[in-house]
N, C-alpha and C positions, 0 to 999 in steps of 0.2 A: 560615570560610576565604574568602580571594580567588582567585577564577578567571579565568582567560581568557575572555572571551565571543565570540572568533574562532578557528577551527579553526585546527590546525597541516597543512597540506599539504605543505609542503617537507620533510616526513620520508619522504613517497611517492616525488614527485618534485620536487626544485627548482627554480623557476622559473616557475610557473604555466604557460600553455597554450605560452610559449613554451619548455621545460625540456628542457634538450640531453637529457637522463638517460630523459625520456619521447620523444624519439626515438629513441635508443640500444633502448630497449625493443620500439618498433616496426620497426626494424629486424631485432630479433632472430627477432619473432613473424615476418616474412617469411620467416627463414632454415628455422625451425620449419615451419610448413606447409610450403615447398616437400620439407624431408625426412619430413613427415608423409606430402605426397602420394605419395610414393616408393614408402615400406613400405607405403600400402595398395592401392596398385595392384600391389603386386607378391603381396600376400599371397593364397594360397590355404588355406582351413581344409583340407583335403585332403591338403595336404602339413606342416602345424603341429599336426596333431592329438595328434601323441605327446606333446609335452611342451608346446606353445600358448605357444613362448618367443616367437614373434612378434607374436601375438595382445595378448600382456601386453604386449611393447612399444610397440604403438600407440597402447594403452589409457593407459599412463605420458604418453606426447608426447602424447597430445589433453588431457589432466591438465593437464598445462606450459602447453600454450596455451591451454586454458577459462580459467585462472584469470591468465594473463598476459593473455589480452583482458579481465576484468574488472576486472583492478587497472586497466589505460589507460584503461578506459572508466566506471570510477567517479571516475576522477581527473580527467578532464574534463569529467564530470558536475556533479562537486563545482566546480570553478573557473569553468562558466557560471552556478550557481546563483546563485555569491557577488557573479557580473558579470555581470547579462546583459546588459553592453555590449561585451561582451570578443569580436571579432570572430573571431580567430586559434583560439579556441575548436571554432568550430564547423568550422575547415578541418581542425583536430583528428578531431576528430567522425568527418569525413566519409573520413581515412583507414583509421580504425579497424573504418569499417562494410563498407571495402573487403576487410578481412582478415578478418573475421567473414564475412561472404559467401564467399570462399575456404573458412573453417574449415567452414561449414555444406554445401558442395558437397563437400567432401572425406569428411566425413564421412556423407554422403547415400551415400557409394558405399561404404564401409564397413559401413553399415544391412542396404546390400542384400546385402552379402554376408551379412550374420548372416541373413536373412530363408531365404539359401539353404541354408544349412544342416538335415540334417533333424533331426527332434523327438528320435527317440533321440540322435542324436550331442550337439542339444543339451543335455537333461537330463546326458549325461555332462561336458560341459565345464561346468557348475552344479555338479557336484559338487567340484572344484578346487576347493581350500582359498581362494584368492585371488579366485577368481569368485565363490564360495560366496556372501562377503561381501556382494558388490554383487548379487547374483543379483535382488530384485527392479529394481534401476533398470536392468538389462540385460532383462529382459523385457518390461520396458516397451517398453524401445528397440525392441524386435526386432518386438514386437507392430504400434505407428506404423509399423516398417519395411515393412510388407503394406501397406499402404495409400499409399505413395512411387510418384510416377508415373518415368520412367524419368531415367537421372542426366542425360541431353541436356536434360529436361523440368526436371528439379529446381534444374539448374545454373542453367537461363535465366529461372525463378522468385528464385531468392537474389539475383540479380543484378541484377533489374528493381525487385525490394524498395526498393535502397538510393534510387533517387530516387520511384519509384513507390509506395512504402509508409512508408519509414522516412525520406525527405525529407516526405511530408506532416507527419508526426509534429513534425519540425523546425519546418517550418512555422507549427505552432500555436505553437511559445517562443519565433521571430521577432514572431510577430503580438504575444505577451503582453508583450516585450519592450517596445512601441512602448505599451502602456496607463498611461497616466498623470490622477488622479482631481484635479480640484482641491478644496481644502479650505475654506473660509472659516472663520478662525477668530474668536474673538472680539472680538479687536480691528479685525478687517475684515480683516487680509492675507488674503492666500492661498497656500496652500504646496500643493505636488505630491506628490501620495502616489502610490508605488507599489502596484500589484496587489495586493502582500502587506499592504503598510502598512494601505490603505485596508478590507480585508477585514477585520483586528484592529481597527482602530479601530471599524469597523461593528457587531461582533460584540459590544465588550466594552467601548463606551462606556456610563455608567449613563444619559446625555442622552439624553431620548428625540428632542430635536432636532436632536443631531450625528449620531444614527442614520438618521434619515428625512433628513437634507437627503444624508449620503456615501450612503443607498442608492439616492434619484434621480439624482446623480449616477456611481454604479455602473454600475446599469441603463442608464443613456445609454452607456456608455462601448462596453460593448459591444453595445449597439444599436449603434452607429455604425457599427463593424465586424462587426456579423454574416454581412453578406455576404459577405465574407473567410472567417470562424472556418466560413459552411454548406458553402462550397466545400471546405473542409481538411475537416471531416466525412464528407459525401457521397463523397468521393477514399478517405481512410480507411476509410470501410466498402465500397467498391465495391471496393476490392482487394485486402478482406480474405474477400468472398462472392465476388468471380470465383477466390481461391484456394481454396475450400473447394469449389467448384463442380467446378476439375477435378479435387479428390479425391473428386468423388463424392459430395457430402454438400450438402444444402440447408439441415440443422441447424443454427443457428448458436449453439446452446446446446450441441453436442459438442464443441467444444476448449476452451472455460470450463471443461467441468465435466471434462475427462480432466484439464486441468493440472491443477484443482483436486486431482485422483484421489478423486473422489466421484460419488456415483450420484443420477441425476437425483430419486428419489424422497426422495435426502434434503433433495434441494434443495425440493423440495415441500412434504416435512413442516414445512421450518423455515418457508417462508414461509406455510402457512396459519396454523403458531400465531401468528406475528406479526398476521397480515388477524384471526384469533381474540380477538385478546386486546388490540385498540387503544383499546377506551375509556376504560380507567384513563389512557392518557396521554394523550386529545383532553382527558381530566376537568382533567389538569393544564395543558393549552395556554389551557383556561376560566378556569381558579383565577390563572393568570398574570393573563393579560389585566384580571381584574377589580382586581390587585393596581396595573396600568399606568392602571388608571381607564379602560379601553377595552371594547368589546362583545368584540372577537377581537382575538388579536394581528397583526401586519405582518409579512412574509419578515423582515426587520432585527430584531424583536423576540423572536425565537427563543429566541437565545444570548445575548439581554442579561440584563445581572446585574442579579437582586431586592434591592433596596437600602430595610431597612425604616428607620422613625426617622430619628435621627442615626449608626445604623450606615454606616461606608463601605465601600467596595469594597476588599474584604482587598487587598493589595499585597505581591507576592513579588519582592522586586530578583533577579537572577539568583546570587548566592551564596546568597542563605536559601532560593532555590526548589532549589539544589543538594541543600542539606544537608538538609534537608528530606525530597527525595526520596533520599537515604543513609538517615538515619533510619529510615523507615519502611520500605524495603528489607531493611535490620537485624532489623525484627520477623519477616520470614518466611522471609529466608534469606541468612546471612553470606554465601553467594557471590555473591547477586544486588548485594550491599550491596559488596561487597570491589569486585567490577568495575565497578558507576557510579561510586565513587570514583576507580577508577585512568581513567575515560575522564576526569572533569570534572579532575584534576591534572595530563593529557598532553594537553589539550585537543582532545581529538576535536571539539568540538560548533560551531557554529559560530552565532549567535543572536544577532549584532547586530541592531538594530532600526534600519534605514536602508534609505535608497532605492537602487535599483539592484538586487534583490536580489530572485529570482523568487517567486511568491508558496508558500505550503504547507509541509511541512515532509518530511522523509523521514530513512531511515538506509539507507546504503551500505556492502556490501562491500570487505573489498581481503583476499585472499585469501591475498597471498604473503607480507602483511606480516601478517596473519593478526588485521585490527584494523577497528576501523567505523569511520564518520566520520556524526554528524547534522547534518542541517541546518534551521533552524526562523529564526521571525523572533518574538524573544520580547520579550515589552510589559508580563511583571511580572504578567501574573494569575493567579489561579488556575486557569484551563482554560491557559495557556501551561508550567503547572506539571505537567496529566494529557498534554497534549503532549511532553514533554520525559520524561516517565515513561514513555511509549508509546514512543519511538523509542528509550529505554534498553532496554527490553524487545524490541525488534527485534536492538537490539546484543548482546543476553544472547543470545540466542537461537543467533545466528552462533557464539559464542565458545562455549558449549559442544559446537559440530559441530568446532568448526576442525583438530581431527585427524583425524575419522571420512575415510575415503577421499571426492575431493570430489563422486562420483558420489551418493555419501548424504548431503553436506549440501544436496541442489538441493531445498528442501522447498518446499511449494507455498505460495502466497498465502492462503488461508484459514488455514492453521496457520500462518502467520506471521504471522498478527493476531491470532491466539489467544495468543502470547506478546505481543505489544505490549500487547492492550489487558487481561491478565491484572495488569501492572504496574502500567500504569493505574487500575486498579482498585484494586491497594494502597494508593497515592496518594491517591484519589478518597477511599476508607472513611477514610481518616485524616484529612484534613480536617474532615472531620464530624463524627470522631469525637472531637477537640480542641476541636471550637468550644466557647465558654467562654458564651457569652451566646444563648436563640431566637433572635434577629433573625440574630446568627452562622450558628446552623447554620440558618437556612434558607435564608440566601444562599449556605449551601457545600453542601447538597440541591440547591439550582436547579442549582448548577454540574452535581451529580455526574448529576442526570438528564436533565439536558443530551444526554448520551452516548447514553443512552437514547433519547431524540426524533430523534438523528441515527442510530441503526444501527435502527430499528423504523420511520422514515416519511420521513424525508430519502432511505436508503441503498435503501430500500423503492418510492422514489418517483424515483428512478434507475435502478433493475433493471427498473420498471414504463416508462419512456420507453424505455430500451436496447431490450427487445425490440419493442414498437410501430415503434420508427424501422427496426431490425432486417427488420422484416413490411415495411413499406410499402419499405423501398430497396433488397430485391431485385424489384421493379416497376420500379425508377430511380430518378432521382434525385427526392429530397425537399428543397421550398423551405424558404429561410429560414423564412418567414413561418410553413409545417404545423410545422418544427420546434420552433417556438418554441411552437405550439398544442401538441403534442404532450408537451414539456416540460410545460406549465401541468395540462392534464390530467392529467398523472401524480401532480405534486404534489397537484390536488387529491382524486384519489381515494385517494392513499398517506396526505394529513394529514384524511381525511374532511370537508373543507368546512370545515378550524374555521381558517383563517385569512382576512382581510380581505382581503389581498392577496401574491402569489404571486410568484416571480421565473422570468418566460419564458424569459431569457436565462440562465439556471442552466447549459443546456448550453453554452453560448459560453464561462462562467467557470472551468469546472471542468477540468483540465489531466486526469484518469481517462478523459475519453469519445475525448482525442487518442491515448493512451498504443499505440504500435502493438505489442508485445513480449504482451500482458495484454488478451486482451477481456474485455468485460463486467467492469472492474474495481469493482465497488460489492458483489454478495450475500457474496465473501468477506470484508467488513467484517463483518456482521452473526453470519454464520457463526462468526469468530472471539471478537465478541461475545459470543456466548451459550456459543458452546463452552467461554471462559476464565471463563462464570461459574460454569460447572458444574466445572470445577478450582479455581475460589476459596470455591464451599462446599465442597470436601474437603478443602482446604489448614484452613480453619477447625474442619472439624472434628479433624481432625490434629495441627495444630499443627505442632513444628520437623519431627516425623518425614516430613513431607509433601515436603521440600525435596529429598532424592534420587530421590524417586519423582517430582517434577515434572522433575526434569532429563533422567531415564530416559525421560519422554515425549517431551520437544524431541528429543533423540536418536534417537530413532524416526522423527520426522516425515516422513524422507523414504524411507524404506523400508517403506509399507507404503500399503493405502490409507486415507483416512480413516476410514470404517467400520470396519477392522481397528484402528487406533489408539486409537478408542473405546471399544471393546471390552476391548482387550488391556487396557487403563491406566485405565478407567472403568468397564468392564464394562455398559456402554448400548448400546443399538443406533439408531441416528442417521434411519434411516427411519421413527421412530415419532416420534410428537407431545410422547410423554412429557419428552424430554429437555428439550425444546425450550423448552415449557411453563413448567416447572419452573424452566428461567431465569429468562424470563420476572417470574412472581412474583417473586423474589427483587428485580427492579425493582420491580415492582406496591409492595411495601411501602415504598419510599423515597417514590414517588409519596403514597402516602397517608400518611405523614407528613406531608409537606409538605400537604399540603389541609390537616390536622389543624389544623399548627401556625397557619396564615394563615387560616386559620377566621374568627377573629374579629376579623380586621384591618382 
C-alpha cells in the first residue's frame, strides 16, 4: 500500500501555528479557568459533603481543560517539530504556558483543600461510586498536597517557571534550531544536515568514513556552542533543586521516582543486574570491532550496521516498513494490527526525511480528538523500522485508555516505554526471524541488540552522569568543561572501557537532559525495556490468548503503582534481582548467537 509520509495536522487545528480555530481554543480555555477559579474558591467540602455535586463539578472542568491544554499544546509541539523555523510557534507556546500556570495555581488551592479534609471523611468520599474509580490517582493528589508550600508560595513558583524554568527548556530547541552539520559528499559538494539528518546518517551509514568524518564534525558543532547548551543546564537544574529545596527535599531522585510511582529499591535492583550482567555485551562491543577490523569500536560505531560479504544493508522504503510492521503486529494481536493500520491510512506519522525538522522521534497525545500524532525523521532502515514500531506502541497504548476517565489515563514514563519498546520488540524478533540467508540474520541481530547496548550502557551511562551533575550543582554552578568530563566518565564506566573513544558532548546533544516537565529522563527507558521483555516471554508463551490480558495491563497502568502492576498482571515482585535478571538473559542469548555466527568470519 501507499502512504502518506507527512502527518495530517489540519484535522486538529487548521492552519498551523497561525490557525484562527487554535485561538478560538485558547480563548475558550481562558473562559474555563476563570469559571474554574470561581467554583474552587468558593467551594467548601463542609458544605458539599452530602451529595459532593460540586466537588464532581470541578473535577469535570479541570477534565475540560487538562485535556484542552494538551490538545493546544501537542498541536504546537507537533507544528515546531515539523519547522523549527517556524517563529509564531513558539509565541504559541508561550501563551499556552500562561494558562497552564493559571491551571496549575488554581488547582494548587483545590489540593490544599483535599489535604484539609480529614481521613475519616476522606475514605467516605472514596467510597462514591464515581470517586471510587479514580480513587487511586486522587490519593495521590492529596498525598503531594501535604507537602505544597502555601498558595501565595505556590502561585509565585508556577509563575516564575514560565521564563525561569520552562523558557530555559525552550531555550535548548532555539539553540538546536540554529545546529547545522556540514557534509562532504562524494563528489566534494557539501550539503547542510540537520541535527536529526546528521545523527541517522551517523548512526546507520555502513561507511566507516562518512561515520568518523559527520562524527567530528558533530562533536564540533556542539563544542562550539557548548557554552550556551552549559548555561541552559546549569539554569534548568538550578531551578529545578532551588524548587525541591523549598519543599524540603534535597533528594533529587524523589520526584523521578514518585512520577515514575516506583520505589527506590526497585530502581536498585534493576540497575545492579544491569552493573551484573555487562559482559556478555562489552563480549559483543569486541566481536563488533574485530568484524570493523578495529582493536574497539568509536562513539559512531555503535549503531553502525554489520555488513558481511556482498550482503547489503536491508532497505525499508517507508510503505514496506508500514506493512511490515502490520504484519507482524497481526501475529500477536489483531488490535495492535487493526490500529497501526488505521494510524498509517489517516496519516498520523509524520517521517519525511528533510531538513528543518528537530532531531528524535516521539508520539503525542490529543485527547479530545482522542488520536496520536508520531513524529520521527525516517531514512528507510531497519532501526528506523523498531523506531516507528516503538512510537506505534506509544499510540496503542493511549488508545486503549482514551475512554477510562482521563485522571487514569496519566500513566507514568516507565510504563509508557514498556508498551513502546514491547512492539518494538515484535518487530525486532521478526526480522531475524525472516532473514533468509546468516549474513541476513546477523546484520538483523546487530540491529536487534542494538537496543540492548543502548538501554543496558548508553541509558546506564546517562543515569550515571544525571546524578553526578546532580551531586556536584547543588554546590553551584558546574563548567562547561567538568560537564563534559563528567559525561565522558559516565560513559566510560557505564561501556567499561571497551570503546576507543567517547562523545563528551553527548550532554549538549541530547534534548532528555533539557526536557523540564520529566527529570532524570533516561532509567525509565531501561525499566520499560526489561519490564516489556518480561511480557514478551509471556505473550510467547501464550500465544493469541495473551492479547486481552496485555491490554488489561496498559489499562492499569495508571492506577496503581508499579510494583502493584507487576504483581497484579505478572505476579513478580520488582525489588528483587530476579526479574530483572531474567530479562536480561533472554538478550544474553541473541548476543551469543551473534559471537556464534561471526566466529569464523
Amino acid at each position: 500500500m501507499t502512504y502518506h509520509i507527512n502527518w495530517d495536522l489540519d484535522s486538529i487545528f487548521p492552519g498551523g501555528s497561525t490557525s484562527a480555530a487554535l485561538q478560538e481554543k485558547i480563548t475558550l480555555l481562558h473562559t474555563q479557568l476563570e469559571e474554574l477559579t470561581t467554583q474552587v474558591q468558593a467551594w467548601e467540602f463542609n458544605q458539599d459533603q452530602t451529595n459532593t455535586s460540586q466537588f464532581s463539578a470541578i473535577l469535570a472542568l479541570e477534565e475540560k481543560i487538562s485535556m484542552g491544554l494538551t490538545q493546544a499544546f501537542s498541536f504546537i509541539e507537533a507544528v515546531q517539530s515539523a519547522d523549527v523555523s517556524d517563529k509564531n510557534a513558539g509565541t504559541v507556546t508561550g501563551q499556552l504556558l500562561e494558562l497552564n500556570s493559571q491551571f496549575q495555581t488554581i488547582h494548587t488551592i483545590l489540593v490544599k483543600k483535599l489535604v484539609l479534609i480529614s481521613e475519616d471523611k476522606w475514605q467516605e468520599l472514596l467510597q462514591i461510586p464515581s470517586f471510587k474509580a479514580i480513587a487511586f490517582s486522587l490519593n495521590e493528589t492529596r498525598e503531594d498536597g501535604k507537602e505544597l508550600l502555601s498558595e501565595a508560595e505556590e502561585a509565585l513558583i508556577n509563575a516564575l517557571s514560565i521564563d525561569g524554568f520552562q523558557g530555559w527548556s525552550d531555550h535548548y530547541d532555539s539553540l538546536v534550531a540554529t545546529i547545522e552539520i556540514p557534509f562532504e559528499e562524494k563528489d566534494g559538494s557539501v550539503s547542510l544536515l540537520s541535527a536529526g539528518q546528521a545523527f541517522n546518517k551517523m548512526s546507520d551509514d555502513p561507511d566507516s568514513a562518512v561515520r568518523k568524518q559527520l562524527f567530528k564534525k558533530w562533536e564540533d558543532a556542539w563544542t562550539k556552542k557548548a557554552p550556551l547548551f552549559a548555561d541552559t543546564l546549569n539554569h534548568l537544574a538550578g531551578f529545578r533543586l532551588a524548587n525541591y529545596k523549598a519543599h524540603h527535599t534535597t533528594d533529587f531522585l524523589k520526584k523521578p521516582l514518585r512520577y515514575n510511582r516506583m520505589k527506590k529499591e526497585t530502581l536498585d535492583a534493576m540497575w545492579q543486574a544491569v552493573s551484573d550482567h555487562k559482559k556478555p555485551f562489552v563480549d559483543y562491543l569486541n566481536q563488533k570491532a574485530k568484524l570493523f577490523g578495529k582493536t574497539q569500536l568509536s562513539w559512531e560505531d555503535i549503531d553502525a550496521p554489520v555488513i558481511i560479504g556482498s550482503n547489503k544493508a536491508q532497505v525499508y522504503p517507508f510503505d514496506q516498513g508500514a506493512d511490515f510492521i502490520v504484519a507482524n503486529f497481526r501475529k500477536f494481536s489483531t488490535k495492535m494490527a487493526d490500529f497501526a493500520q488505521y494510524a498509517f491510512d489517516h496519516s498520523w506519522i509524520e517521517a519525511e526525511d528533510r531538513s528543518g525538522k528537530r532531531p528524535g522521534g516521539y508520539c503525542t497525545g490529543f485527547p479530545e480528538s482522542k488520536e496520536s500524532r508520531i513524529f520521527m525523521t525516517y531514512s528507510e532502515s531497519p532501526s528506523d523500522v523498531s523506531t516507528l514500531a516503538h512510537e506505534l506502541g506509544h499510540a496503542f497504548h493511549s488508545d486503549v485508555m482514551k475512554d477510562l476517565p482521563i485522571l487514569n489515563q496519566d500513566y507514568a514514563m516507565n510504563v509508557a516505554e514498556t508498551a513502546s519498546t514491547f512492539a518494538e520488540m515484535i518487530v525486532a524478533d521478526a526480522t531475524v526471524k525472516e532473514a533468509t540467508t546468516t549474513e541476513e540474520k546477523i546484520m538483523l541481530l546487530d540491529t536487534k541488540i542494538s537496543s540492548s547496548i543502548a538501554m543496558f550502557l548508553n541509558i546506564h551511562a546517562r543515569f550515571i552522569f544525571e546524578s553526578n551533575f546532580y551531586k556536584e550543582r547543588q554546590a553551584g554552578i558546574v563548567s562547561e568543561e567538568r560537564i563534559s568530563e563528567l559525561m565522558e566518565e559516565a560513559q566510560k564506566e557505564a561501556f567499561k572501557d571497551s570503546l576507543s573513544q567517547y562523545h563528551p558532548h553527548f550532554w549538549a546533544s541530547k534534548l532528555h537532559f533539557f526536557i523540564s516537565d520529566v527529570p532524570f529522563y533516561n532509567f525509565p527507558y531501561t525499566f520499560g525495556y526489561l519490564f516489556s521483555l518480561g511480557i514478551y516471554a509471556r505473550s510467547l508463551e501464550e500465544g493469541a490468548d495473551f492479547e486481552d490480558k496485555y491490554i488489561a495491563l496498559l489499562k492499569d497502568t495508571a492506577s496503581m503503582t508499579t510494583e502493584e502492576l507487576a504483581m497484579k498482571h505478572l505476579d513478580v515482585d520488582l525489588t528483587k534481582s530476579d526479574f530483572w535478571v531474567a530479562g536480561i538473559k533472554l538478550m544474553e542469548a541473541d548476543v551469543q548467537e551473534f559471537i556464534e555466527l561471526t566466529n569464523n568470519l
